[in-house]
C-alpha positions as CSV (number, residue, x, y, z in Angstrom):
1,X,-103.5,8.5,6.8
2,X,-104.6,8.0,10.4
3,X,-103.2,4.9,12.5
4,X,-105.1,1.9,12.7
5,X,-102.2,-0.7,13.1
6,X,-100.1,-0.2,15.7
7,X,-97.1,-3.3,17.1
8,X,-95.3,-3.2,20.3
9,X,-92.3,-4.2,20.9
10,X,-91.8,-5.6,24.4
11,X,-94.6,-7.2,26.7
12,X,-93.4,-5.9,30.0
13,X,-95.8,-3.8,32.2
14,X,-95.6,-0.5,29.7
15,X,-95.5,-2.5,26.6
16,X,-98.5,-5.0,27.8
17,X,-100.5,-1.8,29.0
18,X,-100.2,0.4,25.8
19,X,-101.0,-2.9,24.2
20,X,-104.5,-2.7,25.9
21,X,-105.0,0.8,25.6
22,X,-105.0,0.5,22.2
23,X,-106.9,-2.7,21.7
24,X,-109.5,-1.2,23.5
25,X,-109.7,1.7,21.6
26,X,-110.3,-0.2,18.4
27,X,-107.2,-0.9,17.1
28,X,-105.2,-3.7,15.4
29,X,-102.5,-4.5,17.8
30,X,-99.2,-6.5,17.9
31,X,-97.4,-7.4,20.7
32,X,-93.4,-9.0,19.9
33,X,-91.3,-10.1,23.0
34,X,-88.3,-12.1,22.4
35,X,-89.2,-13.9,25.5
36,X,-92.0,-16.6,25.2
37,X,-92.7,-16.3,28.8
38,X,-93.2,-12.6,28.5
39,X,-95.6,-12.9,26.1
40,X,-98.2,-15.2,28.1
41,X,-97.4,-13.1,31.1
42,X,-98.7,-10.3,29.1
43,X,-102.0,-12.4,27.6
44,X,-102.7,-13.7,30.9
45,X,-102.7,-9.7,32.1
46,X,-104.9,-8.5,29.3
47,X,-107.4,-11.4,30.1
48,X,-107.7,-10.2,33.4
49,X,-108.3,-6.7,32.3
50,X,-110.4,-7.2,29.9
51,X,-112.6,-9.5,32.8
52,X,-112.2,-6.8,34.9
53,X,-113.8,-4.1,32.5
54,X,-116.8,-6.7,31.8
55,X,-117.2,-6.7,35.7
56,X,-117.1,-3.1,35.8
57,X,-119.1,-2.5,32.9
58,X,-117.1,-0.7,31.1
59,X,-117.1,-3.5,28.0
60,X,-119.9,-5.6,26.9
61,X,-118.5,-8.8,26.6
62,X,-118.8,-9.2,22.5
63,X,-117.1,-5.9,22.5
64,X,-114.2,-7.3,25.2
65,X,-113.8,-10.6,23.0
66,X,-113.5,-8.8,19.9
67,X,-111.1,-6.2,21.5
68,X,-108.6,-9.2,23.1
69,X,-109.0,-10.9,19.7
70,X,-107.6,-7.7,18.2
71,X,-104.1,-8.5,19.8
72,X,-101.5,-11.0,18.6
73,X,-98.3,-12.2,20.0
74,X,-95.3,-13.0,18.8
75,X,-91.5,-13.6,19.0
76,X,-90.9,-12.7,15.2
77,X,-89.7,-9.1,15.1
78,X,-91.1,-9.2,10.9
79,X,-93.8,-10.6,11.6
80,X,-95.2,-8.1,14.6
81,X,-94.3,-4.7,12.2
82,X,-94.2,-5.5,8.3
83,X,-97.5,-3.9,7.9
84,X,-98.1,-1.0,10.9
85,X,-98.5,2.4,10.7
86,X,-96.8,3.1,14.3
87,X,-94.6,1.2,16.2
88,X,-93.5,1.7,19.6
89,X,-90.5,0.4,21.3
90,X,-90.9,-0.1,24.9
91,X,-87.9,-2.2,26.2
92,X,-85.7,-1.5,29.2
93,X,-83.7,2.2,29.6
94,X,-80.7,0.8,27.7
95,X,-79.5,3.2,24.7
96,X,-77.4,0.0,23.0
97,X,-80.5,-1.7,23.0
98,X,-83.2,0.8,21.8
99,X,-80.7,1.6,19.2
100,X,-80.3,-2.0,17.8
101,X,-84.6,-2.2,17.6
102,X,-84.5,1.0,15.7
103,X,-82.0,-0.5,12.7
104,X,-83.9,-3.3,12.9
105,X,-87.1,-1.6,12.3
106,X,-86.1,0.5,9.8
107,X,-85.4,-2.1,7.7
108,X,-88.6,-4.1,8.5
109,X,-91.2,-1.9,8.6
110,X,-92.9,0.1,5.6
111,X,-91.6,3.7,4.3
112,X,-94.8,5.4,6.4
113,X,-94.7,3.9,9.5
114,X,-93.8,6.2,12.4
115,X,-91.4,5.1,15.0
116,X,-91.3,5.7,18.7
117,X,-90.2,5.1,21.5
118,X,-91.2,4.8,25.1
119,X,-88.3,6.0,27.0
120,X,-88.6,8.1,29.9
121,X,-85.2,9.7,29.7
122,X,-83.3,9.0,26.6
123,X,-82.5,11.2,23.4
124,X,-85.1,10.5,20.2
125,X,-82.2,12.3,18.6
126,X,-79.8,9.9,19.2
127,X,-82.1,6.7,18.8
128,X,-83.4,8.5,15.7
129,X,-79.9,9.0,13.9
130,X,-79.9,4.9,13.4
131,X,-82.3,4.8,10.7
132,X,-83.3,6.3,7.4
133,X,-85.9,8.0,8.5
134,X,-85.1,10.6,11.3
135,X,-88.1,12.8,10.4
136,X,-91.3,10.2,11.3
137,X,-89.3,9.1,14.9
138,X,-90.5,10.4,18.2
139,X,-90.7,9.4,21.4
140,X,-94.4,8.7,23.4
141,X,-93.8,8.7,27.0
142,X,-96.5,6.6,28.4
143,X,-97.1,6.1,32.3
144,X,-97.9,3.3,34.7
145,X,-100.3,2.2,35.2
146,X,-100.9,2.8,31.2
147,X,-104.5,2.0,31.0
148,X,-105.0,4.3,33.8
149,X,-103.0,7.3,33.5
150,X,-104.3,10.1,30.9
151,X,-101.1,11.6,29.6
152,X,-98.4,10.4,27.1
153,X,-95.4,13.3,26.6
154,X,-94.8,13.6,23.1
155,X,-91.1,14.5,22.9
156,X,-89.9,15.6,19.2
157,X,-85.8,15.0,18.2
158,X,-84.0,17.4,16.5
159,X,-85.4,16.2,12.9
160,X,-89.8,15.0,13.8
161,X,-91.6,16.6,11.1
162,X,-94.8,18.4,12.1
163,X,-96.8,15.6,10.1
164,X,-94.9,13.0,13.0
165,X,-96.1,15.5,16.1
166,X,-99.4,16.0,14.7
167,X,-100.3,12.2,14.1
168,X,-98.9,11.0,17.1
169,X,-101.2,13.2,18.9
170,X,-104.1,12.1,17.1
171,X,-102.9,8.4,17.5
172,X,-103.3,9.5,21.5
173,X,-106.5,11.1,21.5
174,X,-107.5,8.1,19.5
175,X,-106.8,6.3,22.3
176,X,-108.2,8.5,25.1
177,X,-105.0,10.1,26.2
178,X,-104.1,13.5,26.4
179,X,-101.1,14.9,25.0
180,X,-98.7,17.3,25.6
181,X,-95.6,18.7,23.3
182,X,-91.8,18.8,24.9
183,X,-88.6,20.0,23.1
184,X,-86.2,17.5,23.8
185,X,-84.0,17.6,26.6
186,X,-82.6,15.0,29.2
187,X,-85.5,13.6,31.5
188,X,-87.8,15.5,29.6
189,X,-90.3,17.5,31.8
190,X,-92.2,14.9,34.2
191,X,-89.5,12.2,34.6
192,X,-87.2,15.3,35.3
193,X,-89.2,16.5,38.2
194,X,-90.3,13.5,39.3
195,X,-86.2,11.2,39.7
196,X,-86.0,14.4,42.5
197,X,-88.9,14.3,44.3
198,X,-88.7,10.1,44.4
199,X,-84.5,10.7,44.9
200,X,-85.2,13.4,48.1
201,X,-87.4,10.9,49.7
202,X,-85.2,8.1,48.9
203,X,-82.5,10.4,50.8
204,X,-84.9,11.7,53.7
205,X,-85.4,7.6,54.6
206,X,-81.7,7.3,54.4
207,X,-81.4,9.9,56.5
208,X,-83.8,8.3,59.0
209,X,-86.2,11.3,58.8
210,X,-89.4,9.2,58.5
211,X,-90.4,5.8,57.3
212,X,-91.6,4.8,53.5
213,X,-95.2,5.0,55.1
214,X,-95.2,8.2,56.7
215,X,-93.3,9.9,53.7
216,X,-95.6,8.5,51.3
217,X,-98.5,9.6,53.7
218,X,-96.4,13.1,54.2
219,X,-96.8,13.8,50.3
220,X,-100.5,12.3,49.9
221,X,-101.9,14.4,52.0
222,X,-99.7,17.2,52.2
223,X,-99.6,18.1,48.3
224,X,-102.0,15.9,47.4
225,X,-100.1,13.7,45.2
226,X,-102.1,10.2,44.2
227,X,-99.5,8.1,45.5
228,X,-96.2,8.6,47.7
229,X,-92.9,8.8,45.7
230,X,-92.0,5.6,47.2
231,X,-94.6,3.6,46.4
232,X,-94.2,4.7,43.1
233,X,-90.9,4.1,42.4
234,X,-91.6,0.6,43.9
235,X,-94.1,0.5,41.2
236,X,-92.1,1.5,38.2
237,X,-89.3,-1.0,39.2
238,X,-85.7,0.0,41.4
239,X,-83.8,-1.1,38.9
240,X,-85.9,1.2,36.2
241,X,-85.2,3.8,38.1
242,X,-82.1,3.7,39.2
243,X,-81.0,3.2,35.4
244,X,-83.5,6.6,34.5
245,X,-81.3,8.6,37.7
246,X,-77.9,7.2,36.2
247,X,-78.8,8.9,32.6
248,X,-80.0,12.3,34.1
249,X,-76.9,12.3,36.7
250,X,-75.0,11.5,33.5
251,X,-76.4,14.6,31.6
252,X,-77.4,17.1,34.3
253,X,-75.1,16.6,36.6
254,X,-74.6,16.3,40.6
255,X,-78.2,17.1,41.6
256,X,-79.5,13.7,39.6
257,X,-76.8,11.5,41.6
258,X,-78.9,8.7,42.7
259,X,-79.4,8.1,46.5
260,X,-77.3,5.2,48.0
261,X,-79.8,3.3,49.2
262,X,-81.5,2.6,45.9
263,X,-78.2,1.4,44.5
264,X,-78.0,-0.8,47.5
265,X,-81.4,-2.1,47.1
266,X,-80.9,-3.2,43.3
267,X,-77.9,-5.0,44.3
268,X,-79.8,-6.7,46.6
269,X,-82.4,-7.7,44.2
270,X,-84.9,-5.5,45.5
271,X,-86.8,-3.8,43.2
272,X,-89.7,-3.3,44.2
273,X,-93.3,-4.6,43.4
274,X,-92.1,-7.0,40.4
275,X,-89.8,-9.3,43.0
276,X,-91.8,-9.1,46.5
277,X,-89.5,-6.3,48.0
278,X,-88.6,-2.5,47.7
279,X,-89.6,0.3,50.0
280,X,-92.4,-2.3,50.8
281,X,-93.2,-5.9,51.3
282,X,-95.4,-7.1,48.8
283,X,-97.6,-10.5,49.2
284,X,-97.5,-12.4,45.9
């Protein structure tokens, strides 16, 4: 049975984003925040995107109607997943907190439906082992911007069934991403690589061996990444980040020990481009 009805849980900027992803690709869609506020943060974003596709041409406006129409929101945890074939959990990096969703939705949602989750770090294993159904849980890693980045890391636990791997790969083709299988392991294979690079730059402006600018610049041009390693991490939230470093310092040891100055920044309530400040200064 392919996937046609998929629910979110969380609206924040990954959850909102795969929320649109999928709308756009035809899908039924249900988005469930516990936070009212959240959830017409997350309608007012897919408005704007779906304006901005109309503008852009990418959407005919019947087809952009019919697509936002396709989403519903909600604060009822039943009501978002009692009938989906796939839901994915996309709430912040806390293990407590994944787990608790996953009881939760084992009980709610029907014997088929495949649970993930969006972590970028965390053990499907682990967050598997709280329900019934070990075999149809995986993890979809998803990047930000969502709507804009091509690939979602499909990361199996010790128990995903083939049938799990194979159908969440066609659920991401399905919705123009491109897929790619990793054996579980802490920080998986692009979060891994990139907590260092964004950590060593992190260091190098602690160190006072450029600015954010010309570091960002440095890499840009120099290796040709998209964006700097600051800017991203100012993008994926301080406070995300320093909770992904914490994990992998946790489980691979001194390398992953996060730079002092993005501890002091998160203290400071500066995390980047969701509060105004980070490595930058961002104009509301």
């Amino acid at each position: 049975m392919s996937i046609k009805k998929i629910a979110i849980i969380g609206s924040g900027t990954m959850g909102r984003g795969i929320a649109y992803s999928a709308a756009i690709s035809g899908l039924s869609v249900n988005i469930q925040d516990i936070n009212e506020a959240s959830l017409e943060d997350a309608r007012a974003y897919h408005k704007k995107e779906f304006d901005r596709a109309i503008k852009k041409e990418i959407l005919t406006r019947e087809a952009a109607n019919k697509s936002f129409e396709s989403i519903t929101y909600t604060t009822e945890m039943n009501d978002a997943v009692n009938d989906r074939d796939l839901v994915i959990e996309a709430v912040l990096e806390i293990m407590e907190l994944k787990t608790s969703i996953f009881k939760q939705l084992d009980d709610l949602t029907p014997k088929h439906t495949i649970l993930a989750t969006n972590t970028s770090t965390m053990s499907p294993t682990e967050i598997a082992a709280q329900t019934d159904r070990p075999d149809k849980c995986i993890a979809l890693h998803f990047f930000n911007p969502v709507p804009r980045m091509k690939l979602i890391e499909v990361i199996c636990g010790l128990e995903t069934s083939e049938e799990t791997i194979q159908k969440a790969f066609e659920f991401g083709e399905s919705i123009g991403k491109e897929c790619v299988k990793i054996n579980e392991f802490p920080g998986f294979a692009v979060s891994r690589m990139n907590c260092l690079i964004g950590n060593e730059a992190m260091n190098m402006v602690m160190e006072g061996v450029g600015s954010p600018e010309d570091i960002d610049k440095a890499m840009k041009l120099g290796l040709n990444h998209p964006m700097g390693p600051l800017e991203l991490a100012d993008l994926v939230g301080l406070d995300t980040r320093l909770r992904n470093m914490q994990y992998l310092y946790e489980t691979l040891g001194e390398k992953y020990r996060p730079c002092p100055i993005l501890t002091k920044y998160v203290k400071a309530g500066h995390l980047g481009k969701k509060s105004g400040k980070g490595f930058y200064t961002y104009s509301k």
